[in-house]
PDB file of N, CA, C and O in Angstrom:
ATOM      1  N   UNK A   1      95.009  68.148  96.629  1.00  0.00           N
ATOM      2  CA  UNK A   1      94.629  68.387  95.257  1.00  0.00           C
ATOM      3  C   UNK A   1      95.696  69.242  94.576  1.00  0.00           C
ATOM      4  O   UNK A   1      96.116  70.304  95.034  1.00  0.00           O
ATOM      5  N   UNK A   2      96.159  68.573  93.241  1.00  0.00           N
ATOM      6  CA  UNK A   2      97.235  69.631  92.646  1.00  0.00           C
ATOM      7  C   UNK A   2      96.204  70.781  91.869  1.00  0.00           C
ATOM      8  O   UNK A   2      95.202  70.524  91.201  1.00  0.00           O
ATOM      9  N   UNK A   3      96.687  71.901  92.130  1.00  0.00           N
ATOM     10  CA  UNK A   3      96.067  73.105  91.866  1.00  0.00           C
ATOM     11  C   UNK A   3      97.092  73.659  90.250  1.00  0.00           C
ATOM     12  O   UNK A   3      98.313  73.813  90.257  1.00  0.00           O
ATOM     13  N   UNK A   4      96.332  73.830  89.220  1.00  0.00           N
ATOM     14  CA  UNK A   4      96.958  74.143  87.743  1.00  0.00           C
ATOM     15  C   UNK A   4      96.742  75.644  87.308  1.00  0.00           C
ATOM     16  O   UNK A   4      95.977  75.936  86.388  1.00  0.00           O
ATOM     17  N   UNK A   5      97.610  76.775  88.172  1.00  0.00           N
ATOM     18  CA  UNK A   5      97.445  78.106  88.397  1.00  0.00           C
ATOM     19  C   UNK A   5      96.861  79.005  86.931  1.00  0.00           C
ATOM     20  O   UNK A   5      96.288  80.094  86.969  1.00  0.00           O
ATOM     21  N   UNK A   6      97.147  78.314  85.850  1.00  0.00           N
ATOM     22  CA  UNK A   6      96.608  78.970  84.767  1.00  0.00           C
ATOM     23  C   UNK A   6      95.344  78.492  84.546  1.00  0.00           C
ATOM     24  O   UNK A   6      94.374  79.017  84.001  1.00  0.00           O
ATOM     25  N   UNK A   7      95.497  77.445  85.038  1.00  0.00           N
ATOM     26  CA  UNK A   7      93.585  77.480  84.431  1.00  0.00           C
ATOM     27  C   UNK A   7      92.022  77.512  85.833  1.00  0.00           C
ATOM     28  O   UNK A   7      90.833  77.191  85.805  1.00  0.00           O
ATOM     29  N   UNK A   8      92.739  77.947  86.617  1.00  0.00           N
ATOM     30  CA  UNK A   8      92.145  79.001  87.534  1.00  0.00           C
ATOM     31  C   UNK A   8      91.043  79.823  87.428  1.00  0.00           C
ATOM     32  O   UNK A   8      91.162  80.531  86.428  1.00  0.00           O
ATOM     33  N   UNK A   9      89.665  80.103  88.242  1.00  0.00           N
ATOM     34  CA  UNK A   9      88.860  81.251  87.540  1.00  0.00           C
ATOM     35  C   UNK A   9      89.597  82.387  88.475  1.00  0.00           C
ATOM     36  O   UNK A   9      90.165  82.430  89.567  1.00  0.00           O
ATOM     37  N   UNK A  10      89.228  83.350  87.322  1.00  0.00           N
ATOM     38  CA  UNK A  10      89.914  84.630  87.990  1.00  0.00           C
ATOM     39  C   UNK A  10      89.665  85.161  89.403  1.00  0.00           C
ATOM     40  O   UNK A  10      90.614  85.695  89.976  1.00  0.00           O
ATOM     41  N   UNK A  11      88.850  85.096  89.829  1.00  0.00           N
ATOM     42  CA  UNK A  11      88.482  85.421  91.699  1.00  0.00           C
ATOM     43  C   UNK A  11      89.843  84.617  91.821  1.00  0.00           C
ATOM     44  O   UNK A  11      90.968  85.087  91.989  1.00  0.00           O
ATOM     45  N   UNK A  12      89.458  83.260  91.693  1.00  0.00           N
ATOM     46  CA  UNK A  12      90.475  82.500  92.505  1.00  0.00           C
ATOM     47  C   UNK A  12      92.114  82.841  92.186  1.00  0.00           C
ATOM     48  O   UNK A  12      92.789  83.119  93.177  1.00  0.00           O
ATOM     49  N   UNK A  13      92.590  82.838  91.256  1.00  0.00           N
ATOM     50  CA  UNK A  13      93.908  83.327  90.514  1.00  0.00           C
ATOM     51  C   UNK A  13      94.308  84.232  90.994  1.00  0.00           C
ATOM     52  O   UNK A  13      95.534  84.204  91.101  1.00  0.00           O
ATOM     53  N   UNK A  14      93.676  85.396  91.499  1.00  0.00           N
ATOM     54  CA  UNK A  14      93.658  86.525  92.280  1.00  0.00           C
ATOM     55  C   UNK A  14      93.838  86.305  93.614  1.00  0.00           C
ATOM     56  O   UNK A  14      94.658  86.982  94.235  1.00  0.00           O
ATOM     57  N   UNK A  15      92.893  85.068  94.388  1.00  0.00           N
ATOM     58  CA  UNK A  15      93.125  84.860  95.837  1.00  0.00           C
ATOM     59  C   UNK A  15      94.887  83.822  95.648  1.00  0.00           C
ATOM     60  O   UNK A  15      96.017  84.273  95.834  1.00  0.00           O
ATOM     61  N   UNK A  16      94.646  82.946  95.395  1.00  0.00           N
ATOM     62  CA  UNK A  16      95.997  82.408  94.749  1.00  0.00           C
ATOM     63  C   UNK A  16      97.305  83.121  94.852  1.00  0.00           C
ATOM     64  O   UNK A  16      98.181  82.828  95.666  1.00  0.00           O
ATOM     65  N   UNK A  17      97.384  84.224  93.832  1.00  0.00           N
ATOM     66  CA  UNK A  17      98.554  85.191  94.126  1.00  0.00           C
ATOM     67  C   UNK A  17      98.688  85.709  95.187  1.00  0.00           C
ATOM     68  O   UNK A  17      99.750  85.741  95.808  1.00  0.00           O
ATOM     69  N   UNK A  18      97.183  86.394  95.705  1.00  0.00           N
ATOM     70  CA  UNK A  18      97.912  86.969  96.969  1.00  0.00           C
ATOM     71  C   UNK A  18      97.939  86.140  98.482  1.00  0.00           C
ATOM     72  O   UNK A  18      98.456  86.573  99.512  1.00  0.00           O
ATOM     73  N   UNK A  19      97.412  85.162  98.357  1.00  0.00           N
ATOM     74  CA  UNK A  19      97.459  84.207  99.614  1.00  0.00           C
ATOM     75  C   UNK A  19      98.360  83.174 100.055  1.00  0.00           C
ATOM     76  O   UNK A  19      98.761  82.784 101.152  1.00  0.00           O
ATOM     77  N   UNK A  20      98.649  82.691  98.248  1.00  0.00           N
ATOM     78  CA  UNK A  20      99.298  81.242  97.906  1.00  0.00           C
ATOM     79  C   UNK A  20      98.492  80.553  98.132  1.00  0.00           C
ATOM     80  O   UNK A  20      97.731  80.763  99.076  1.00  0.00           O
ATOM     81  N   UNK A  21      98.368  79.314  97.201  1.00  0.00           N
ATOM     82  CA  UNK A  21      97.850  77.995  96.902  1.00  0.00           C
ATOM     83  C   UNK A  21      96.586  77.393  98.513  1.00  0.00           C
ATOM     84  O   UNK A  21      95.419  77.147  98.817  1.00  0.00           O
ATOM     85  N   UNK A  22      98.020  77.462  99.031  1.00  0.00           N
ATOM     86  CA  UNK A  22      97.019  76.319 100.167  1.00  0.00           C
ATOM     87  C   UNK A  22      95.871  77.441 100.914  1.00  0.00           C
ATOM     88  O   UNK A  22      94.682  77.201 101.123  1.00  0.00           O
ATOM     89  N   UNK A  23      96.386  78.329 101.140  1.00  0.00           N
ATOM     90  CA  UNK A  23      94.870  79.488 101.577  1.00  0.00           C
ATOM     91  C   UNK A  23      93.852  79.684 100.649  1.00  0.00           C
ATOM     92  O   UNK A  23      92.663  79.862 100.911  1.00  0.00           O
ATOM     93  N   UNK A  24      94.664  79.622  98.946  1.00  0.00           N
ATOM     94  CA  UNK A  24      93.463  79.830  98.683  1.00  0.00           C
ATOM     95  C   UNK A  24      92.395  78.591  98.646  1.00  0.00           C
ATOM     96  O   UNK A  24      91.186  78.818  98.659  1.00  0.00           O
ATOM     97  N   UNK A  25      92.930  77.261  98.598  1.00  0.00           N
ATOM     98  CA  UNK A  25      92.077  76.340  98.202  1.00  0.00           C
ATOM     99  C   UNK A  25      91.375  76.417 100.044  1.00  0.00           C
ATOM    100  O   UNK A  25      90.256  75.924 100.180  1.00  0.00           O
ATOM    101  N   UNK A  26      91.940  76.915 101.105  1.00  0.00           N
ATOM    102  CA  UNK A  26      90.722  76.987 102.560  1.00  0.00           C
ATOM    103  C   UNK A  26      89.676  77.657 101.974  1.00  0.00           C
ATOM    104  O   UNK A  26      88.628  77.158 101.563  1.00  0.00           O
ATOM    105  N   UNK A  27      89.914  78.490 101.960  1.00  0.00           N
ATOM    106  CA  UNK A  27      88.885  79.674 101.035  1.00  0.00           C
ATOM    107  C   UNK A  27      87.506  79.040 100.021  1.00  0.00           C
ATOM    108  O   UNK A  27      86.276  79.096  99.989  1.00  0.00           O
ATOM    109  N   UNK A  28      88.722  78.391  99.220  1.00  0.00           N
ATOM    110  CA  UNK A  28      87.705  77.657  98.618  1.00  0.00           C
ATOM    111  C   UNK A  28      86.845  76.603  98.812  1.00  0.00           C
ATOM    112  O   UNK A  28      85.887  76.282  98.108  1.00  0.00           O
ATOM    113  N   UNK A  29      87.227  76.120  99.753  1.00  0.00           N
ATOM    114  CA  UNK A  29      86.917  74.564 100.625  1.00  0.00           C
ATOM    115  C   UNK A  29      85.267  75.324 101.411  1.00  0.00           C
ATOM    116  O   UNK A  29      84.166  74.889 101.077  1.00  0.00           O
ATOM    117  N   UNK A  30      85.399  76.228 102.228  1.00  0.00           N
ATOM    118  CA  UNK A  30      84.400  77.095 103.019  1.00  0.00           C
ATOM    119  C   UNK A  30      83.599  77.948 102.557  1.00  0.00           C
ATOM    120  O   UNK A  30      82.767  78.478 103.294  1.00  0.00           O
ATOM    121  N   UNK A  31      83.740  78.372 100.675  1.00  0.00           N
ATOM    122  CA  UNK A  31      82.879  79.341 100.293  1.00  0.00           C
ATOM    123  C   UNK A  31      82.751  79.035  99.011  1.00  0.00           C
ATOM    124  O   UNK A  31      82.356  79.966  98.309  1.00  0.00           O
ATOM    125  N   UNK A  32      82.927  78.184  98.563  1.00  0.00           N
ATOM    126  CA  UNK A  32      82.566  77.908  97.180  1.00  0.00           C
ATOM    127  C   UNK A  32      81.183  78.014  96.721  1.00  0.00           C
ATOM    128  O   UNK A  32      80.263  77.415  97.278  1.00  0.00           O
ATOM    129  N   UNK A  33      81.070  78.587  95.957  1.00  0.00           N
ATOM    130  CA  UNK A  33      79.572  78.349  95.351  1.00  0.00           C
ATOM    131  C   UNK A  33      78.826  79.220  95.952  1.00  0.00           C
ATOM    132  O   UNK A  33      77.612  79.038  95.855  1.00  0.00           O
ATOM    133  N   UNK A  34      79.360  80.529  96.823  1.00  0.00           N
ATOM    134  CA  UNK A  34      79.118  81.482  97.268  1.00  0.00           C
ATOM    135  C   UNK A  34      79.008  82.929  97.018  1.00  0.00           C
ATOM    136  O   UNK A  34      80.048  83.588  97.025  1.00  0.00           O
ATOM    137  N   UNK A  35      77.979  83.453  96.817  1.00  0.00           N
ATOM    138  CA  UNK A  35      78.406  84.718  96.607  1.00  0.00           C
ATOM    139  C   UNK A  35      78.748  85.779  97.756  1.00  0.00           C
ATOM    140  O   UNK A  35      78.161  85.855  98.835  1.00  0.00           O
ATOM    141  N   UNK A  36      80.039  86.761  97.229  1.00  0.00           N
ATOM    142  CA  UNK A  36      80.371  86.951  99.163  1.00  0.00           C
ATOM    143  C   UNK A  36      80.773  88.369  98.396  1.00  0.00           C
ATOM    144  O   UNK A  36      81.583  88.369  97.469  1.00  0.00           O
ATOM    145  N   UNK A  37      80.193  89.456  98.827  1.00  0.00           N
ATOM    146  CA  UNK A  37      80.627  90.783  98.879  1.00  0.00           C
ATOM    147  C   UNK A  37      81.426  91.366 100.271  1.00  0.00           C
ATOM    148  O   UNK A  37      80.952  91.182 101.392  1.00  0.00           O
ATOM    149  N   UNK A  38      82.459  91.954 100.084  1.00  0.00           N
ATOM    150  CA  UNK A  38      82.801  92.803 101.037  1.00  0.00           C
ATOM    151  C   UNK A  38      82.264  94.060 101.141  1.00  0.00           C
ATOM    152  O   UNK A  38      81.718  94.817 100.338  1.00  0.00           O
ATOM    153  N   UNK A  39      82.660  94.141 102.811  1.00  0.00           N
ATOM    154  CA  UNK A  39      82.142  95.958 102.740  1.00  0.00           C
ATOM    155  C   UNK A  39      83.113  96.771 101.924  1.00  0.00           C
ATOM    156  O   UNK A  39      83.957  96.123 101.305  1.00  0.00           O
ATOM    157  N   UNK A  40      83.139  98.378 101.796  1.00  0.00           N
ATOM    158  CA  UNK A  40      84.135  99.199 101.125  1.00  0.00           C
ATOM    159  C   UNK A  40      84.829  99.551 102.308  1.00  0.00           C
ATOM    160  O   UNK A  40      86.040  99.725 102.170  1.00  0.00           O
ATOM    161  N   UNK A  41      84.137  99.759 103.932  1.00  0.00           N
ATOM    162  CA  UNK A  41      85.431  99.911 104.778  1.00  0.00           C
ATOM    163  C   UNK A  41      85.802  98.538 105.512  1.00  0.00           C
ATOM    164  O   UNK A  41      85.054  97.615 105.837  1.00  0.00           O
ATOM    165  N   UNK A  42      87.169  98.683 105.673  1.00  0.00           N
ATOM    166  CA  UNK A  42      87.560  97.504 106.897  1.00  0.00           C
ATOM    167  C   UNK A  42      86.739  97.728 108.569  1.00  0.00           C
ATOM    168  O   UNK A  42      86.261  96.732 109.112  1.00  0.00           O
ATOM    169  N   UNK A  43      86.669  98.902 109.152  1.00  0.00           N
ATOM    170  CA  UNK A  43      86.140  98.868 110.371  1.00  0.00           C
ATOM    171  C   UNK A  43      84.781  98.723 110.193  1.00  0.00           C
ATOM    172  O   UNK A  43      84.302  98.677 109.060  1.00  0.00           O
ATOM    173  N   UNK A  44      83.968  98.630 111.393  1.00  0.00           N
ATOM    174  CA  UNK A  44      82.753  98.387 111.469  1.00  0.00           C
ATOM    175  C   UNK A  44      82.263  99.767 112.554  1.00  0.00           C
ATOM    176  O   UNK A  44      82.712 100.081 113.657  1.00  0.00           O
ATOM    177  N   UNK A  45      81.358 100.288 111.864  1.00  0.00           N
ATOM    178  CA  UNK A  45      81.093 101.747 112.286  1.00  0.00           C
ATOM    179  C   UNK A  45      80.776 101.953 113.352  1.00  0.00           C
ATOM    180  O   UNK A  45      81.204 103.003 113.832  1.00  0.00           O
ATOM    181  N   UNK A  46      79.968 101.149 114.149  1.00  0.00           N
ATOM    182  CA  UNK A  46      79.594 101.175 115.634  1.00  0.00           C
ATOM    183  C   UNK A  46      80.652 100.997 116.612  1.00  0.00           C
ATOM    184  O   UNK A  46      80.607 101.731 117.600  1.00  0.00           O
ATOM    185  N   UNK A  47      81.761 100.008 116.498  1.00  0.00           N
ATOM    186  CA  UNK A  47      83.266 100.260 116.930  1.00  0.00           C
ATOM    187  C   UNK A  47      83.573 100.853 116.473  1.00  0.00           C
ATOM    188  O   UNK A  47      83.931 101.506 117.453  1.00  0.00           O
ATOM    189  N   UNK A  48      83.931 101.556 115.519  1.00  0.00           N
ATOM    190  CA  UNK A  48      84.647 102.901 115.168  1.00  0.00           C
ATOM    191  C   UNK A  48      84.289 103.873 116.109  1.00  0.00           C
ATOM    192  O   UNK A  48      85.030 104.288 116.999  1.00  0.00           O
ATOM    193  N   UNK A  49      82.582 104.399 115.793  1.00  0.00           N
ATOM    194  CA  UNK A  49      82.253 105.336 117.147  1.00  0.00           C
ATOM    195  C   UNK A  49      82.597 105.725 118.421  1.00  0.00           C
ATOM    196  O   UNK A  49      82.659 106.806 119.006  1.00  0.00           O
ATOM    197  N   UNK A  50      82.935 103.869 118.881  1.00  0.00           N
ATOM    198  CA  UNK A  50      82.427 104.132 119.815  1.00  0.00           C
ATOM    199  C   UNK A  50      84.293 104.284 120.848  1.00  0.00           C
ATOM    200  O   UNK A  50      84.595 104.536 122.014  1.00  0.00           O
ATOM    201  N   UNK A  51      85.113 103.944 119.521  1.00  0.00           N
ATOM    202  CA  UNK A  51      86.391 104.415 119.585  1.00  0.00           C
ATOM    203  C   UNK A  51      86.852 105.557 119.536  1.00  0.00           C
ATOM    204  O   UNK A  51      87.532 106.059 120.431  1.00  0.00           O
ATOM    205  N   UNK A  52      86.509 106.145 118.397  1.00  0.00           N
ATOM    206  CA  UNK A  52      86.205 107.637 118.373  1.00  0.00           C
ATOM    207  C   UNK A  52      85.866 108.578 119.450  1.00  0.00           C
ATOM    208  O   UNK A  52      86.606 109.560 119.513  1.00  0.00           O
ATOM    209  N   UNK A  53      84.886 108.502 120.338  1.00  0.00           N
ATOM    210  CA  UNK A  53      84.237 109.032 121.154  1.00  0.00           C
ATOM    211  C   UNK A  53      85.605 108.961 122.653  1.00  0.00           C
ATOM    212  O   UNK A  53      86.079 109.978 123.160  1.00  0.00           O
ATOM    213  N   UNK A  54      85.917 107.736 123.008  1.00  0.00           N
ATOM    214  CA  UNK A  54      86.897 106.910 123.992  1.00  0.00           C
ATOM    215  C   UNK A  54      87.976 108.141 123.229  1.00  0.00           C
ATOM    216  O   UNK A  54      87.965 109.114 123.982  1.00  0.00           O
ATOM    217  N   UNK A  55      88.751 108.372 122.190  1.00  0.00           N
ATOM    218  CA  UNK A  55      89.851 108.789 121.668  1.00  0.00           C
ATOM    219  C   UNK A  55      89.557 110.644 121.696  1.00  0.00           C
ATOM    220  O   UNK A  55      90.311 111.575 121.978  1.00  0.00           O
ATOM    221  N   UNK A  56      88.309 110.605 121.324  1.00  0.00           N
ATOM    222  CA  UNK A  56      88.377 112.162 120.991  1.00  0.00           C
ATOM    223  C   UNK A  56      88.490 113.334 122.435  1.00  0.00           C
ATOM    224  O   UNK A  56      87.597 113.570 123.249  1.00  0.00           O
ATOM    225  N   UNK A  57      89.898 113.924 122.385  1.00  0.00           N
ATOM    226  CA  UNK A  57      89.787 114.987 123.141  1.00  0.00           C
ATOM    227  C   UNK A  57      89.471 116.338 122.914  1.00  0.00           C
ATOM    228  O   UNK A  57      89.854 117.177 123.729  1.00  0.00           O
ATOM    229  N   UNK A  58      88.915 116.623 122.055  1.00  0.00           N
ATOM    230  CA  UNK A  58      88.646 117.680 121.466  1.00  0.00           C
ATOM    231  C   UNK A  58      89.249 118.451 120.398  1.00  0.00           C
ATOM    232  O   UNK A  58      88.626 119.298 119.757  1.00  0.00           O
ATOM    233  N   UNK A  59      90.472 118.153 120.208  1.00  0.00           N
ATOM    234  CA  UNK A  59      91.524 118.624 119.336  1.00  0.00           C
ATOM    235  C   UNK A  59      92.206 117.596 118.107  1.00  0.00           C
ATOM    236  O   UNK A  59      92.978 118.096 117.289  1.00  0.00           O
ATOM    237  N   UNK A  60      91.840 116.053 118.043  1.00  0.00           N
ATOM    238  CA  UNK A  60      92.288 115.316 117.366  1.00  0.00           C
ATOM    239  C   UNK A  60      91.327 114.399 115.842  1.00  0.00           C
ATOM    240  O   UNK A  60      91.366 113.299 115.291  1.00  0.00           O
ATOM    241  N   UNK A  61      90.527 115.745 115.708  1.00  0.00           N
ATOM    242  CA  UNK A  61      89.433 115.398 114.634  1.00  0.00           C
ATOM    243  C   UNK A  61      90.166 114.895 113.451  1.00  0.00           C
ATOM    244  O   UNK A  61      89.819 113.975 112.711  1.00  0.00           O
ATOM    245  N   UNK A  62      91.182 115.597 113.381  1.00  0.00           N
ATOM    246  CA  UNK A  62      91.657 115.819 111.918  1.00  0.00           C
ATOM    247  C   UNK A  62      92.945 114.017 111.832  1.00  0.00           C
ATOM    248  O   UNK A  62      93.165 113.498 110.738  1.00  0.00           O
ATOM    249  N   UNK A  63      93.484 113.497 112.994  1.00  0.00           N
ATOM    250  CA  UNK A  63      94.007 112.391 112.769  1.00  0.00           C
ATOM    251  C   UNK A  63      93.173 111.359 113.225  1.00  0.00           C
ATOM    252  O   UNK A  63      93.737 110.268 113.150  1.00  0.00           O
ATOM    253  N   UNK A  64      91.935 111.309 113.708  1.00  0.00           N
ATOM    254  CA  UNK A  64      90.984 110.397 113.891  1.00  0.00           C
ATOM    255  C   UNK A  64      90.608 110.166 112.611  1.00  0.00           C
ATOM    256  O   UNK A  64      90.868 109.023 112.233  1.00  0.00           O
ATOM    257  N   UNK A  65      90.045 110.923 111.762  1.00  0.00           N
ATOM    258  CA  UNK A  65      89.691 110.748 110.238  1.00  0.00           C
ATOM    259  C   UNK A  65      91.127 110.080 109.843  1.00  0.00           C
ATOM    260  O   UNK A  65      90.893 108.872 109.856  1.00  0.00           O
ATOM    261  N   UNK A  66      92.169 110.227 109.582  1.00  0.00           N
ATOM    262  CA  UNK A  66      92.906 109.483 108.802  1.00  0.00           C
ATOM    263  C   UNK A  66      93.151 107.952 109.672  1.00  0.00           C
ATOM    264  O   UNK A  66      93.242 106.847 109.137  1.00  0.00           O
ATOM    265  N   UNK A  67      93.214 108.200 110.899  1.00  0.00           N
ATOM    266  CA  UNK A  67      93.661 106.866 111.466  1.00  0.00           C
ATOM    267  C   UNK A  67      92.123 105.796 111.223  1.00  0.00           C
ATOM    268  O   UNK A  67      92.301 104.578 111.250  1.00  0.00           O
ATOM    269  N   UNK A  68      91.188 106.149 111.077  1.00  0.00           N
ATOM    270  CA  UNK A  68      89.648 105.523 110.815  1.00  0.00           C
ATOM    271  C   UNK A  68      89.630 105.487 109.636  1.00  0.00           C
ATOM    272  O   UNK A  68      89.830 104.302 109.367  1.00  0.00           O
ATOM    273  N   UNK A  69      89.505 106.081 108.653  1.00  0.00           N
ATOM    274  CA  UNK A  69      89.415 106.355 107.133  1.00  0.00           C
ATOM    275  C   UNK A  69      87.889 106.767 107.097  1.00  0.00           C
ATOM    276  O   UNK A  69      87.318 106.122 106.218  1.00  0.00           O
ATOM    277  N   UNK A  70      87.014 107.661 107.789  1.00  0.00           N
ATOM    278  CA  UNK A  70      86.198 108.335 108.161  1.00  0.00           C
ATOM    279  C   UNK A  70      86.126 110.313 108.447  1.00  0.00           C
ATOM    280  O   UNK A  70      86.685 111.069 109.242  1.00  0.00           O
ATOM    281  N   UNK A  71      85.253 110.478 107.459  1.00  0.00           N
ATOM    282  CA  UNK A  71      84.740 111.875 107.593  1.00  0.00           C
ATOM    283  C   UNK A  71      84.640 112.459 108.332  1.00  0.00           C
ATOM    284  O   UNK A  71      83.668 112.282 109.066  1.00  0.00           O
ATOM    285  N   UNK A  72      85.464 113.397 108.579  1.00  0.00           N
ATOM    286  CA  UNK A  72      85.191 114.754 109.501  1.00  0.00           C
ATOM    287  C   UNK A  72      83.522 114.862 110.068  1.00  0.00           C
ATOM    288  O   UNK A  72      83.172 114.911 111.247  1.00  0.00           O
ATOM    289  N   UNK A  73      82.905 114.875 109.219  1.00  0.00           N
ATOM    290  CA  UNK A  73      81.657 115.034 109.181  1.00  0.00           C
ATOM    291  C   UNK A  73      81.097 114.088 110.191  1.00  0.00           C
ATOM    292  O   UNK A  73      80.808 114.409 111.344  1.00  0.00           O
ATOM    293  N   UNK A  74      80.997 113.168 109.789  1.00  0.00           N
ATOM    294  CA  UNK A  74      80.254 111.804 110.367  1.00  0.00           C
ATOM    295  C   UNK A  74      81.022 111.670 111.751  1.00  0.00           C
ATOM    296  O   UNK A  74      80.359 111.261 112.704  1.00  0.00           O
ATOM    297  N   UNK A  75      83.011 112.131 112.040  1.00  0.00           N
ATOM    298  CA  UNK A  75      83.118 111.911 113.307  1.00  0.00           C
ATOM    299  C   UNK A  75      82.392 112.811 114.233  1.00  0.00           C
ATOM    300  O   UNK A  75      82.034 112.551 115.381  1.00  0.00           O
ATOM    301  N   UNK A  76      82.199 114.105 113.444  1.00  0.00           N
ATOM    302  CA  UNK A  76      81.655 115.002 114.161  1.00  0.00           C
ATOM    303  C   UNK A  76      80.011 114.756 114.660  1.00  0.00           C
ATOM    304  O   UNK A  76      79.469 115.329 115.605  1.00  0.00           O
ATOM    305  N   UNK A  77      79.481 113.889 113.880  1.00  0.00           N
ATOM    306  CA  UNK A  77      78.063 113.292 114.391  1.00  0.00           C
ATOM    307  C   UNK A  77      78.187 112.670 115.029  1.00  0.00           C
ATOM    308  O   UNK A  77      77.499 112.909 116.022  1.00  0.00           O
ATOM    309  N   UNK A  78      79.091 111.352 115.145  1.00  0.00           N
ATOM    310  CA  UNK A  78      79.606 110.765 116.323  1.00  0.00           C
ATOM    311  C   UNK A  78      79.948 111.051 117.811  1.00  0.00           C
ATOM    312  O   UNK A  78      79.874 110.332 118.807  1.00  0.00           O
ATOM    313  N   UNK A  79      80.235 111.975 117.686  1.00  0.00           N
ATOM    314  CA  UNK A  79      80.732 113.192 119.127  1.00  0.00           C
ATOM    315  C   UNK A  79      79.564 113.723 119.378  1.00  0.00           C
ATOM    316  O   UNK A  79      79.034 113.519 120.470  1.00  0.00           O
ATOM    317  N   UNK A  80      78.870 114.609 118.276  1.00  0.00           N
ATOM    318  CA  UNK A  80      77.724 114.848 119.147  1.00  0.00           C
ATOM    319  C   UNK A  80      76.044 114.678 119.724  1.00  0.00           C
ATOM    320  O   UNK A  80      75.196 115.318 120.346  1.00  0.00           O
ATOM    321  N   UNK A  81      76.231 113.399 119.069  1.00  0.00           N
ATOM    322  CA  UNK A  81      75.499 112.245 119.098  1.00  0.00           C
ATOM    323  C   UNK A  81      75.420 111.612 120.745  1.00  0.00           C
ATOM    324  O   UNK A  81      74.452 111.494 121.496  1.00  0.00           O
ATOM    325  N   UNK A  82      76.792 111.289 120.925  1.00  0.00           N
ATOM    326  CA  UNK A  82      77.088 110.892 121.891  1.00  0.00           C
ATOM    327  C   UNK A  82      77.039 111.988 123.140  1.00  0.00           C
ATOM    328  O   UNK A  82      76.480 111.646 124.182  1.00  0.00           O
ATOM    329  N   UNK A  83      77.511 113.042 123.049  1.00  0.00           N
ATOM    330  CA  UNK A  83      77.351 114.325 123.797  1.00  0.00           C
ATOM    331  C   UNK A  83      75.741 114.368 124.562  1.00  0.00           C
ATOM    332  O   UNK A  83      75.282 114.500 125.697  1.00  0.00           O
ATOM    333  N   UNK A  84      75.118 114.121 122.822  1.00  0.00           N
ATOM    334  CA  UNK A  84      73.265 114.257 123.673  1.00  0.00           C
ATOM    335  C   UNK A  84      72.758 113.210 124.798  1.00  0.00           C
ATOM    336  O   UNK A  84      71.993 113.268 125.760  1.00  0.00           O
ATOM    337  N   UNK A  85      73.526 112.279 124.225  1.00  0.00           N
ATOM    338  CA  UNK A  85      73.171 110.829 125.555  1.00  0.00           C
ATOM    339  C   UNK A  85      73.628 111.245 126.739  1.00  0.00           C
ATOM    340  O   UNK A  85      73.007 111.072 127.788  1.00  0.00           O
ATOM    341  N   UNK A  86      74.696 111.797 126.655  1.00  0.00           N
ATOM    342  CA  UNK A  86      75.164 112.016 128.259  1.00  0.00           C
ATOM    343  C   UNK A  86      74.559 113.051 129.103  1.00  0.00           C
ATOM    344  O   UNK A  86      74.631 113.165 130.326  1.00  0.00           O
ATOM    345  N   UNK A  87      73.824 113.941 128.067  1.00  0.00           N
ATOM    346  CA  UNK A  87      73.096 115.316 128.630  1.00  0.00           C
ATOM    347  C   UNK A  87      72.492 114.873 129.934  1.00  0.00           C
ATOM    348  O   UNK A  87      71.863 115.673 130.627  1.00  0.00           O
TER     349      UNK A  87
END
């Protein structure tokens, strides 16, 4: 199918630029007529954890949050979350 980049709906014009043509029309071939939200993070929190936990030696809170894109906070629930299971 010849694809006519200006008259495009904008989702697609958008997948278009950043994919090029033939990805975007896969895309479109498999989800058309779809409504499809993404999450706001890329990881999925239960692997994150459970990476987190495997990674954390006690001293690396502060580059676990940047290498995850996750809260101090929440790794720190993570740790001791996990801490209580092992009790």
């Amino acid at each position: 199918m010849d694809v006519t980049p200006e008259l495009l709906q904008e989702s697609y014009a958008q997948l278009n630029e950043v994919l090029g043509t033939e990805q975007m029309m896969k895309v479109f071939e498999i989800y058309r007529g779809r409504q499809i939200s993404f999450p706001m993070r890329l990881y999925d929190r239960k692997k994150v954890a459970q990476k987190i936990i495997a990674e954390y030696n006690g001293h690396n809170l502060v580059q676990l949050t940047h290498k995850y894109d996750y809260s101090q906070r929440w790794i720190r629930q993570m740790i001791r979350q996990n801490d209580s299971k092992t009790e």
